[in-house]
PyMOL CGO cylinders between C-alpha atoms (Angstrom):
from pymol import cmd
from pymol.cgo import CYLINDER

trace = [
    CYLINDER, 100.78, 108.36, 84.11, 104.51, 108.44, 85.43, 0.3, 1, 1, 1, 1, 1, 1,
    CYLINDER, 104.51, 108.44, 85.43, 107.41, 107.70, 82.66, 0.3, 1, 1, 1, 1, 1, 1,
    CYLINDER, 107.41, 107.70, 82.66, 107.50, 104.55, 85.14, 0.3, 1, 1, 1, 1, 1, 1,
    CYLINDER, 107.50, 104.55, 85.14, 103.84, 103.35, 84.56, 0.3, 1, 1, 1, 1, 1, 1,
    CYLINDER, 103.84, 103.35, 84.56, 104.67, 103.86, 80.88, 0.3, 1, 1, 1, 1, 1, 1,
    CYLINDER, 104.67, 103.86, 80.88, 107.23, 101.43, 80.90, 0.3, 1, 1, 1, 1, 1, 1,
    CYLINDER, 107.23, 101.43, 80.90, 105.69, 99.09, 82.95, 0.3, 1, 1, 1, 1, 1, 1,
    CYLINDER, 105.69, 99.09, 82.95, 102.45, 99.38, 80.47, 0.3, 1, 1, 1, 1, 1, 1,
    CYLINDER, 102.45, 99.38, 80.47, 104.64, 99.15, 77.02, 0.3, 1, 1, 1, 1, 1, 1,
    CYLINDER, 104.64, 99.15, 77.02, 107.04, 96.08, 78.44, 0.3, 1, 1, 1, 1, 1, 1,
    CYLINDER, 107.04, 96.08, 78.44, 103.62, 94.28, 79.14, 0.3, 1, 1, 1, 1, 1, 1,
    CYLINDER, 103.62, 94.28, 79.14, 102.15, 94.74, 75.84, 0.3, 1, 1, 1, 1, 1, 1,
    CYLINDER, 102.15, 94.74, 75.84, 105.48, 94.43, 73.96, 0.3, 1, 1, 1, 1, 1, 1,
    CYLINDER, 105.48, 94.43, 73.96, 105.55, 90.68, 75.69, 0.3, 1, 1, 1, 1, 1, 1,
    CYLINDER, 105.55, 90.68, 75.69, 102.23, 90.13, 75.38, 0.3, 1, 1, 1, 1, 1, 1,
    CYLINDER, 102.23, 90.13, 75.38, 102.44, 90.62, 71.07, 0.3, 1, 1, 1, 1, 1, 1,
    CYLINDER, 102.44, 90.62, 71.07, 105.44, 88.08, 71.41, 0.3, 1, 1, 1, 1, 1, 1,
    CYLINDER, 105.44, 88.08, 71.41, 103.02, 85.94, 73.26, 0.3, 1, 1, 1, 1, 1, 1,
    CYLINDER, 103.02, 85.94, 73.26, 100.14, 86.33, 70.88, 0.3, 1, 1, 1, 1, 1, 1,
    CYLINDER, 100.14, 86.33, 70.88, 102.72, 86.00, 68.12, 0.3, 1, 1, 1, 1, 1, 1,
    CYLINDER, 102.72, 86.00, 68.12, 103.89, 82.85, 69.34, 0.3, 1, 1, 1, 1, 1, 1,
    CYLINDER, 103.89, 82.85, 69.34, 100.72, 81.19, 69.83, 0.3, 1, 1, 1, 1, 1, 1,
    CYLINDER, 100.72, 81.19, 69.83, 99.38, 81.85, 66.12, 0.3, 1, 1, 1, 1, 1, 1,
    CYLINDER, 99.38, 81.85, 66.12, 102.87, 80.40, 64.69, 0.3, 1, 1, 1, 1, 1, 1,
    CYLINDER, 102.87, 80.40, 64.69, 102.14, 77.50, 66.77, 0.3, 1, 1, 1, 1, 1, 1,
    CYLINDER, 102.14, 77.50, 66.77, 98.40, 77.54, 65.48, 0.3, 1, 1, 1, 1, 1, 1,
    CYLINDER, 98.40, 77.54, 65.48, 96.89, 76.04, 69.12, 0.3, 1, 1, 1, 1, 1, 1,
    CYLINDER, 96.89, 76.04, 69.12, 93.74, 77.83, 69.49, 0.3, 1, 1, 1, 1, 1, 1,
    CYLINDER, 93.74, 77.83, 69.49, 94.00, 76.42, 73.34, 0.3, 1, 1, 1, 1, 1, 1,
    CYLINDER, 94.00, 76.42, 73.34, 97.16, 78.02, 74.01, 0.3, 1, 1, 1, 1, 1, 1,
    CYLINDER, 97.16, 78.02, 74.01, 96.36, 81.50, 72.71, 0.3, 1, 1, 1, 1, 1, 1,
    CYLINDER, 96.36, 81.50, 72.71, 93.17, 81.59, 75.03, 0.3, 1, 1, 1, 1, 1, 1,
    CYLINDER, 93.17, 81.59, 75.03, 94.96, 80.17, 78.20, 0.3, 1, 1, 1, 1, 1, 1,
    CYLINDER, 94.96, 80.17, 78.20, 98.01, 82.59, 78.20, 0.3, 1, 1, 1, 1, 1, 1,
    CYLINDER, 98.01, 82.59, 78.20, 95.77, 85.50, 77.00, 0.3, 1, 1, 1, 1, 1, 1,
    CYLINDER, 95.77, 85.50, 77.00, 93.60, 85.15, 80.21, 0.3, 1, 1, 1, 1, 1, 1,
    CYLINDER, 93.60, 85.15, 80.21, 96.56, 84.06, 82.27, 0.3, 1, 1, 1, 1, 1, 1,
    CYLINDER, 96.56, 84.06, 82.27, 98.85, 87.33, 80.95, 0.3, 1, 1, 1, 1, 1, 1,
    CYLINDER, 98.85, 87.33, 80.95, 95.39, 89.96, 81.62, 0.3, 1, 1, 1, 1, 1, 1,
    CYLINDER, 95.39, 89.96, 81.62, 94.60, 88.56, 85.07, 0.3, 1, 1, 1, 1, 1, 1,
    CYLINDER, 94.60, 88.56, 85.07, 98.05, 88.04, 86.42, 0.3, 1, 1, 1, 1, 1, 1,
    CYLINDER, 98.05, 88.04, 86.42, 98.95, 91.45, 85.03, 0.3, 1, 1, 1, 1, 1, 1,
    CYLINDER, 98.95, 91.45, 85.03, 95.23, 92.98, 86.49, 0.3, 1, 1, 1, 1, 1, 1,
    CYLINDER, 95.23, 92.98, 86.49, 96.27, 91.70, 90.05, 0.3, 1, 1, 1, 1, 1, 1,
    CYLINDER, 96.27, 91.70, 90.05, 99.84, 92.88, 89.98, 0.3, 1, 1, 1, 1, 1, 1,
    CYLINDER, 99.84, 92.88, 89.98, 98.48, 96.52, 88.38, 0.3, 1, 1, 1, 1, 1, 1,
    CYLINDER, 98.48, 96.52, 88.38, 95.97, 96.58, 91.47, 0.3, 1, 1, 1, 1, 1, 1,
    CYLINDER, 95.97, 96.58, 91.47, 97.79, 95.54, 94.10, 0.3, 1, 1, 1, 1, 1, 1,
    CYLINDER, 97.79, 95.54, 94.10, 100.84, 98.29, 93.38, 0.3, 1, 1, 1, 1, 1, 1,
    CYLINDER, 100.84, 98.29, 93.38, 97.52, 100.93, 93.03, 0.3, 1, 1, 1, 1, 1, 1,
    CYLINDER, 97.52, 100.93, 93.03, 96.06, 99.81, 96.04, 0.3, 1, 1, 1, 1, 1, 1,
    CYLINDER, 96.06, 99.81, 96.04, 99.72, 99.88, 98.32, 0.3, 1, 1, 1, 1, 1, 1,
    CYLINDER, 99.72, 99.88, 98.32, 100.47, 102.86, 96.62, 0.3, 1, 1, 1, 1, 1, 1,
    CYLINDER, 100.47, 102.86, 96.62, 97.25, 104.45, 97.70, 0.3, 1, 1, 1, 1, 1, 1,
    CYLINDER, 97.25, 104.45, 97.70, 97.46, 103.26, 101.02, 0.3, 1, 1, 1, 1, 1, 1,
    CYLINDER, 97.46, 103.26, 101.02, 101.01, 104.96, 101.40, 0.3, 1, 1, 1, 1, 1, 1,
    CYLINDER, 101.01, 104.96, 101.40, 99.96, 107.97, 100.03, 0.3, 1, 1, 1, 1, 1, 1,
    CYLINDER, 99.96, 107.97, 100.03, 97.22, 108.52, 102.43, 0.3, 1, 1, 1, 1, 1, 1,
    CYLINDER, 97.22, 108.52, 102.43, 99.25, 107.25, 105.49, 0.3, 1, 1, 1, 1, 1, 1,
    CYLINDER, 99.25, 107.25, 105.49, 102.04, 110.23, 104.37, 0.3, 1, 1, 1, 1, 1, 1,
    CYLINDER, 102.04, 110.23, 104.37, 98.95, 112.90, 103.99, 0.3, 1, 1, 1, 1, 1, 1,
    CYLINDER, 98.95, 112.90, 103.99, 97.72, 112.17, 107.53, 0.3, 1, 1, 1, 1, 1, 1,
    CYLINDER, 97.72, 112.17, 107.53, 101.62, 112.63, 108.99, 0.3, 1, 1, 1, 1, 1, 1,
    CYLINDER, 101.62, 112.63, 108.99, 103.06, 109.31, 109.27, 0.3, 1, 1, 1, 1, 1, 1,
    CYLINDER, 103.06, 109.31, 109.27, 106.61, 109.92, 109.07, 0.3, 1, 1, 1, 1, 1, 1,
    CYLINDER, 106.61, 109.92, 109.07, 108.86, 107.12, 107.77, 0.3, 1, 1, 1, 1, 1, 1,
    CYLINDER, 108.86, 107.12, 107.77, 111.16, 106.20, 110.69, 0.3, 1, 1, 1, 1, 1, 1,
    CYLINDER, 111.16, 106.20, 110.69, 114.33, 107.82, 110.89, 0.3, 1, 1, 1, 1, 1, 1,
    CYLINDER, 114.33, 107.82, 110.89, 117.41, 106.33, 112.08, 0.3, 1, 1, 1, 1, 1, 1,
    CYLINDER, 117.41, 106.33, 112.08, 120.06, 108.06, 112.55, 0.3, 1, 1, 1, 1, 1, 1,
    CYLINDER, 120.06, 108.06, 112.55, 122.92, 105.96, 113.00, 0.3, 1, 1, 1, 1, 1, 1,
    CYLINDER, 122.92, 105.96, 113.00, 125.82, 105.70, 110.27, 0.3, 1, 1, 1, 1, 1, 1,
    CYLINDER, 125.82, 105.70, 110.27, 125.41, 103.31, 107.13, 0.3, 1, 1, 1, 1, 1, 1,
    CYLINDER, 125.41, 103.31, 107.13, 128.20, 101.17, 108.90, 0.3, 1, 1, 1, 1, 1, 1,
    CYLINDER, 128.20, 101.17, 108.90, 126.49, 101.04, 111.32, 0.3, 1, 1, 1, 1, 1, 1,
    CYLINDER, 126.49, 101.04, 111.32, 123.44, 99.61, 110.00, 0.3, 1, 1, 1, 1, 1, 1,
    CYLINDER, 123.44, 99.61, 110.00, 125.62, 97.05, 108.05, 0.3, 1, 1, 1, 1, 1, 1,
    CYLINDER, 125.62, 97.05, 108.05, 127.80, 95.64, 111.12, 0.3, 1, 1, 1, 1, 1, 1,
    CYLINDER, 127.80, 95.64, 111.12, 124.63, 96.05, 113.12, 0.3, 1, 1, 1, 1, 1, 1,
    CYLINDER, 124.63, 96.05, 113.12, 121.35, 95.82, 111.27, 0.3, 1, 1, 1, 1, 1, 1,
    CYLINDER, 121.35, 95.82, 111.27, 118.94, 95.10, 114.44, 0.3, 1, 1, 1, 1, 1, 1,
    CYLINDER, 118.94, 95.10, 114.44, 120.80, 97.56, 116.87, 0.3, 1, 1, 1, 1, 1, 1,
    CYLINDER, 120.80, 97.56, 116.87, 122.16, 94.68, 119.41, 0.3, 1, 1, 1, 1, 1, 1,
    CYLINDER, 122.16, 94.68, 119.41, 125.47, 95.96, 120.48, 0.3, 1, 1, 1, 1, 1, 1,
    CYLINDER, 125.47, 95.96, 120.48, 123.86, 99.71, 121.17, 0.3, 1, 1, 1, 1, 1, 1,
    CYLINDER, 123.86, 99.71, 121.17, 125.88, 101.22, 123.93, 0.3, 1, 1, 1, 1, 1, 1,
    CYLINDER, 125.88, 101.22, 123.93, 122.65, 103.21, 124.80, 0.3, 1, 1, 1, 1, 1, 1,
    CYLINDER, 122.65, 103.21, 124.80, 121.01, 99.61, 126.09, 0.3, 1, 1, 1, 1, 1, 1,
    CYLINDER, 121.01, 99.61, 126.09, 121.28, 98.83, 129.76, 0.3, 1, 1, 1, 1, 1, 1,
    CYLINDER, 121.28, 98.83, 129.76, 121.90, 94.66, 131.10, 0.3, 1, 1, 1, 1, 1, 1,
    CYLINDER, 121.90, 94.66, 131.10, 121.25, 94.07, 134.14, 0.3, 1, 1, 1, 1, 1, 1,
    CYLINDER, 121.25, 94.07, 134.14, 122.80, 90.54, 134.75, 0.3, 1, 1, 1, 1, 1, 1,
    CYLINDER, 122.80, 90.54, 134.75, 120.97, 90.28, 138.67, 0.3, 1, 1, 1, 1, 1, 1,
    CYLINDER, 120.97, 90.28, 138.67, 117.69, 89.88, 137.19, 0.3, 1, 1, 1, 1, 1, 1,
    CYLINDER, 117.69, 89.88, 137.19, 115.85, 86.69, 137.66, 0.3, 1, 1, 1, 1, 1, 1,
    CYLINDER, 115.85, 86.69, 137.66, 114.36, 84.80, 134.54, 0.3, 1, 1, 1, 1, 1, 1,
    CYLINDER, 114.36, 84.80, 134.54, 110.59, 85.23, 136.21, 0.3, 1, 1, 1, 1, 1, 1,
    CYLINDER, 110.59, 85.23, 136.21, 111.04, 89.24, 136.42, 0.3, 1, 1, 1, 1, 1, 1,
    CYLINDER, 111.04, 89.24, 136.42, 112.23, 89.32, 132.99, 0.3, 1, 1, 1, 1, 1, 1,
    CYLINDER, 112.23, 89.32, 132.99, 109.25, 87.36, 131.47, 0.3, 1, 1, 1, 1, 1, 1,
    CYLINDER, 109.25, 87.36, 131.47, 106.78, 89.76, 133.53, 0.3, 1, 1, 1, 1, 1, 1,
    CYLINDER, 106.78, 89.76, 133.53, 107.92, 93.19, 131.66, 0.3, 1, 1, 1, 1, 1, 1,
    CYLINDER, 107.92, 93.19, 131.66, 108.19, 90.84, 128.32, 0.3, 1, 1, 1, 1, 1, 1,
    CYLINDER, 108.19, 90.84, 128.32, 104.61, 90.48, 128.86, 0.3, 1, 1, 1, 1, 1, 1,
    CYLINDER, 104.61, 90.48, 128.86, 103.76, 93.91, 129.90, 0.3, 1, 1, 1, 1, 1, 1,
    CYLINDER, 103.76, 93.91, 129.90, 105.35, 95.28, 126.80, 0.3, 1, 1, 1, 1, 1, 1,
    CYLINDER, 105.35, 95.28, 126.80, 103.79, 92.93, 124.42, 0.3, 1, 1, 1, 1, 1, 1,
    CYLINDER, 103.79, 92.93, 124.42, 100.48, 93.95, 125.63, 0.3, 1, 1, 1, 1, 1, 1,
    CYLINDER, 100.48, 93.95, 125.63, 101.52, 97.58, 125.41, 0.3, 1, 1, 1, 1, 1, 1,
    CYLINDER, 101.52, 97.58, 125.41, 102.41, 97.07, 122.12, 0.3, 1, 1, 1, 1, 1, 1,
    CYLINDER, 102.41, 97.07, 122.12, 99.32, 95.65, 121.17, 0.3, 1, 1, 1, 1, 1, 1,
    CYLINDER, 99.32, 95.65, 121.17, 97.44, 96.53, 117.94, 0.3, 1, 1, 1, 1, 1, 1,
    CYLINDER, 97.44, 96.53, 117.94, 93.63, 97.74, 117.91, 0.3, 1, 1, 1, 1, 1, 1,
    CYLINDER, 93.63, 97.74, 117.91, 90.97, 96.32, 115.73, 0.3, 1, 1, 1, 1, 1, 1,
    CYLINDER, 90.97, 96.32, 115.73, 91.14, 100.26, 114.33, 0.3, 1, 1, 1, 1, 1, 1,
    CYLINDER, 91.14, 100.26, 114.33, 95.08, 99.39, 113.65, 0.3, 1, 1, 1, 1, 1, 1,
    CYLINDER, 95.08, 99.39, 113.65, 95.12, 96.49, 112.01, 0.3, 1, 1, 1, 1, 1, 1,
    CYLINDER, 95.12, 96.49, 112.01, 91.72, 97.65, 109.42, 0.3, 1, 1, 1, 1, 1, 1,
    CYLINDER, 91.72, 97.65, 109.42, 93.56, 100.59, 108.63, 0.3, 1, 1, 1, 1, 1, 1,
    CYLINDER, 93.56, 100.59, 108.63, 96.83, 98.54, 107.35, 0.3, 1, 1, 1, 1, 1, 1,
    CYLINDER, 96.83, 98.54, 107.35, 94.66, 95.97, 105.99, 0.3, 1, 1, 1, 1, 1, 1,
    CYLINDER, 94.66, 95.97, 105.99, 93.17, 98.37, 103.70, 0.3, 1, 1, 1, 1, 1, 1,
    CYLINDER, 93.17, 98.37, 103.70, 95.21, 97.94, 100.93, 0.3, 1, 1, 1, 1, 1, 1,
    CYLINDER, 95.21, 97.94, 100.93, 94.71, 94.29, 100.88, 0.3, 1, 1, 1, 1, 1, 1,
    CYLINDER, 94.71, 94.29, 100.88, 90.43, 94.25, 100.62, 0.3, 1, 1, 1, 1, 1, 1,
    CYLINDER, 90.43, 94.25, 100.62, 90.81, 97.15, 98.13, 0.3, 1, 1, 1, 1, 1, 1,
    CYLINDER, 90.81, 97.15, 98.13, 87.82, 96.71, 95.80, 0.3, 1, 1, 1, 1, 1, 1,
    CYLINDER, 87.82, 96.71, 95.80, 90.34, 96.59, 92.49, 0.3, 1, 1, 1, 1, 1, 1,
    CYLINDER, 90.34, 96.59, 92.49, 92.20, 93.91, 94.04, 0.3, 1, 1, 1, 1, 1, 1,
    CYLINDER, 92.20, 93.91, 94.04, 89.82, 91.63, 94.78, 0.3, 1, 1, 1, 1, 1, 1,
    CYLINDER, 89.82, 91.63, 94.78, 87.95, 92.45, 91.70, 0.3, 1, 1, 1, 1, 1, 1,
    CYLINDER, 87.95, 92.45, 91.70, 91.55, 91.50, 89.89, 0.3, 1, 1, 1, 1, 1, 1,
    CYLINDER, 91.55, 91.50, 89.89, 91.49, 88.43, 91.82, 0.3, 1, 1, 1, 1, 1, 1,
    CYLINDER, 91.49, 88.43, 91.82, 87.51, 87.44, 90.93, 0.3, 1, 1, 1, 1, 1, 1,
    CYLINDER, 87.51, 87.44, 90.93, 88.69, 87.99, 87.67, 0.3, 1, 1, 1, 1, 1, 1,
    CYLINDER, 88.69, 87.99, 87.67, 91.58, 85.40, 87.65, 0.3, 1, 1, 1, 1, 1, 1,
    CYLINDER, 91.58, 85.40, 87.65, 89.13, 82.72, 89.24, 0.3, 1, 1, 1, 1, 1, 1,
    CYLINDER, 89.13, 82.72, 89.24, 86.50, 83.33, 87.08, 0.3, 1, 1, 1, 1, 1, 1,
    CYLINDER, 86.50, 83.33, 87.08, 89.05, 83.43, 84.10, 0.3, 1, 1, 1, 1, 1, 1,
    CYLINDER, 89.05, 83.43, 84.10, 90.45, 79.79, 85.08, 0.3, 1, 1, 1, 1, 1, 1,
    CYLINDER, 90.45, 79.79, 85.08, 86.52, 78.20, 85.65, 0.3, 1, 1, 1, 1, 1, 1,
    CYLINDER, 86.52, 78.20, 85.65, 86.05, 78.94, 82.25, 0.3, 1, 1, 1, 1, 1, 1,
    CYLINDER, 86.05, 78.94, 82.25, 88.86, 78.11, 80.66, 0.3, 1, 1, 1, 1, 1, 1,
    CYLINDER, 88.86, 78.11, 80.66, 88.41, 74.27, 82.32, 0.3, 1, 1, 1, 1, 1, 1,
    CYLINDER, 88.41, 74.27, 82.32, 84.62, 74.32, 81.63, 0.3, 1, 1, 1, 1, 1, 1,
    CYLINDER, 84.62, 74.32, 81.63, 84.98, 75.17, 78.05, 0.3, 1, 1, 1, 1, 1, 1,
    CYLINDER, 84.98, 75.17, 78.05, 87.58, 73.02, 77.47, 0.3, 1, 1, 1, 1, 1, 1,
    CYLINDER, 87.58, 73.02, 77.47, 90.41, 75.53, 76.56, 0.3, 1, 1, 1, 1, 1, 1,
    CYLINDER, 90.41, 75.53, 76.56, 93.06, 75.15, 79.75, 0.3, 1, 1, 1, 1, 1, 1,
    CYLINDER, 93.06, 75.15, 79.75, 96.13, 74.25, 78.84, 0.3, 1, 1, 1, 1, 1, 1,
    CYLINDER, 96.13, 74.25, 78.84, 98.12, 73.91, 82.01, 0.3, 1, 1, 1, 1, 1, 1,
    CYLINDER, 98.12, 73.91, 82.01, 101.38, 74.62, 81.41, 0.3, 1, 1, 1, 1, 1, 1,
    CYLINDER, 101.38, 74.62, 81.41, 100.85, 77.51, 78.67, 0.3, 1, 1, 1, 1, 1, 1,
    CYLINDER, 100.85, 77.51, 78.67, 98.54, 79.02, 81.95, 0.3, 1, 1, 1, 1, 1, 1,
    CYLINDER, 98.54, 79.02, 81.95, 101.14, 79.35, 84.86, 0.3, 1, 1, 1, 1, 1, 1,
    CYLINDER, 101.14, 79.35, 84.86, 103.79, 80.29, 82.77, 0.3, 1, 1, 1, 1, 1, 1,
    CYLINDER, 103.79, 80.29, 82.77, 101.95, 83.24, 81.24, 0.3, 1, 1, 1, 1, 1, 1,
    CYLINDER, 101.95, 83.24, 81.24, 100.83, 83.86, 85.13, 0.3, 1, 1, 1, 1, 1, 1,
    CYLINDER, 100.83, 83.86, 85.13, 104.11, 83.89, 86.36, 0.3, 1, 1, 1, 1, 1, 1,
    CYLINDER, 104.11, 83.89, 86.36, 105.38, 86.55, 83.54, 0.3, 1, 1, 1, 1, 1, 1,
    CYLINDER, 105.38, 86.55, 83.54, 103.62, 89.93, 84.16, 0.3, 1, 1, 1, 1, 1, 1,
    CYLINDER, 103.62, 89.93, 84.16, 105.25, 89.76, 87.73, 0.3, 1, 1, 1, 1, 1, 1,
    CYLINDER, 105.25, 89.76, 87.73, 109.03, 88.98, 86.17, 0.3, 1, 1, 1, 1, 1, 1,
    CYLINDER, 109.03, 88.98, 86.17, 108.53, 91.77, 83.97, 0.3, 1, 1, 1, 1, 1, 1,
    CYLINDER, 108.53, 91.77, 83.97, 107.49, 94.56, 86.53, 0.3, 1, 1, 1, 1, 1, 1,
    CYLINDER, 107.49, 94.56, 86.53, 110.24, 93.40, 88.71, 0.3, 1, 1, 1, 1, 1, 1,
    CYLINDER, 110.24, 93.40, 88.71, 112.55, 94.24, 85.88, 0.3, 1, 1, 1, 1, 1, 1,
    CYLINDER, 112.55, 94.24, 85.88, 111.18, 97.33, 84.63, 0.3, 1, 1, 1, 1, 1, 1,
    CYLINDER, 111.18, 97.33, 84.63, 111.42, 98.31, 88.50, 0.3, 1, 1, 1, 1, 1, 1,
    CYLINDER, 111.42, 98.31, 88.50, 114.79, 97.26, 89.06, 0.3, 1, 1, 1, 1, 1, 1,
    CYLINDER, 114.79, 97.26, 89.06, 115.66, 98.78, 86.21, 0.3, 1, 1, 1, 1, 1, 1,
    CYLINDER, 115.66, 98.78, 86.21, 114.23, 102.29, 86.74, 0.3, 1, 1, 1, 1, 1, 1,
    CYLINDER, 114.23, 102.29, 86.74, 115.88, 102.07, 89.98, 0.3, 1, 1, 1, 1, 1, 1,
    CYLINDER, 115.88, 102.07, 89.98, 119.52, 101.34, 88.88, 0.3, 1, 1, 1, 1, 1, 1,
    CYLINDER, 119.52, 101.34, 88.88, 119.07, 104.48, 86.62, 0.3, 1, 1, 1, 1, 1, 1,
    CYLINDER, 119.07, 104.48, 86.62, 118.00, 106.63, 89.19, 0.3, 1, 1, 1, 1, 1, 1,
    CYLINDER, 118.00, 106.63, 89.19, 121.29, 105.37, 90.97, 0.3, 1, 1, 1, 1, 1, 1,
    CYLINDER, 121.29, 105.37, 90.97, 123.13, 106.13, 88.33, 0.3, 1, 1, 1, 1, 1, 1,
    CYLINDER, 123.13, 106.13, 88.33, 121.76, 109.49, 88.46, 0.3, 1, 1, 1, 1, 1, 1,
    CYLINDER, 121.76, 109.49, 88.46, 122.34, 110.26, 92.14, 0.3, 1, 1, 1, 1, 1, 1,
    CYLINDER, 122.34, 110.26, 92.14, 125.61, 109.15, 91.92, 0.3, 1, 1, 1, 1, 1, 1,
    CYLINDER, 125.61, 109.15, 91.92, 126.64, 111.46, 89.00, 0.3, 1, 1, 1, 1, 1, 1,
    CYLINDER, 126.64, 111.46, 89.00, 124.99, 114.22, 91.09, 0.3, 1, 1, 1, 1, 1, 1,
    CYLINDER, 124.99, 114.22, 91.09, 127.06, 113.50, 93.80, 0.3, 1, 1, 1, 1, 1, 1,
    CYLINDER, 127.06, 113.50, 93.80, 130.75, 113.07, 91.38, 0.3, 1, 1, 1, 1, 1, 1,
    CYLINDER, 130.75, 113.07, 91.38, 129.81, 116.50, 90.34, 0.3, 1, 1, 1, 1, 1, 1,
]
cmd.load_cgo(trace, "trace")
């Protein structure tokens, strides 16, 4: 498990005690089983979709893709983000509006994706953990509301958590890894 994960894993259960915590001192039995189940699923279907994108990367990177490369200046990028005012790109200004349509077309269906294309980048979304993390959150909320326990409010609010806190763990790490490369570069 990366130093990363770890955080991510200790943040989540750090909250969750302050959750649990809070509940008790209020003394609603409702509201300690609706956030518990809301808190575990929400954080199961975060947890799996990162495992199941990160797998899907990984595997793209061992079969070759290479990430693109651009190789114009950072300036650049900034002034020009989508490449418009490239000096490499040709107008002609004598073409008609019926011509230009005609190679739009041709390139869109150049470009077109295969059935092979779009399974293989849909991978990560019908990964078996996911979906099992999302079974889990349905099944979680049916009985809940059957048994009598939902409490609304207490629910999406300890659904909407998990995600805040990997966010923040994430930005986190990745400020400090600025930091780093930045004294590396003073240096």
């Amino acid at each position: 498990m990366t130093n990363t994960n770890k955080k991510i894993v200790n943040s989540l259960l750090a909250i969750d005690i302050v959750i649990i915590t809070i509940c008790i001192f209020m003394g609603d039995r409702d509201w300690l089983y609706t956030s518990q189940v809301g808190f575990f699923t929400s954080a199961l279907v975060i947890s799996a979709s990162m495992m199941s994108y990160r797998r899907m990367v990984d595997k793209r990177l061992a079969q070759g893709a290479v990430p693109f490369d651009d190789d114009r200046d950072d300036i650049d990028k900034i002034d020009d983000p989508h490449d418009l005012y490239s000096e490499d790109i040709v107008v002609d200004e004598e073409r008609d509006l019926a011509e230009t349509l005609k190679e739009e077309k041709a390139k869109l269906k150049e470009n077109r994706r295969s059935i092979t294309e779009v399974a293989k980048d849909s991978k990560a979304s019908f990964s078996f953990f996911r979906l099992g993390a999302y079974i889990l959150l349905v099944i979680g909320f049916f009985y809940l509301n059957s048994n009598g326990y939902l409490h609304i409010p207490s629910y999406l609010i300890t659904l909407s958590i998990p995600p805040m806190v990997i966010v923040f763990v994430l930005l986190s790490e990745s400020k400090a890894k600025q930091k780093e490369i930045e004294a590396k570069n003073d240096q």
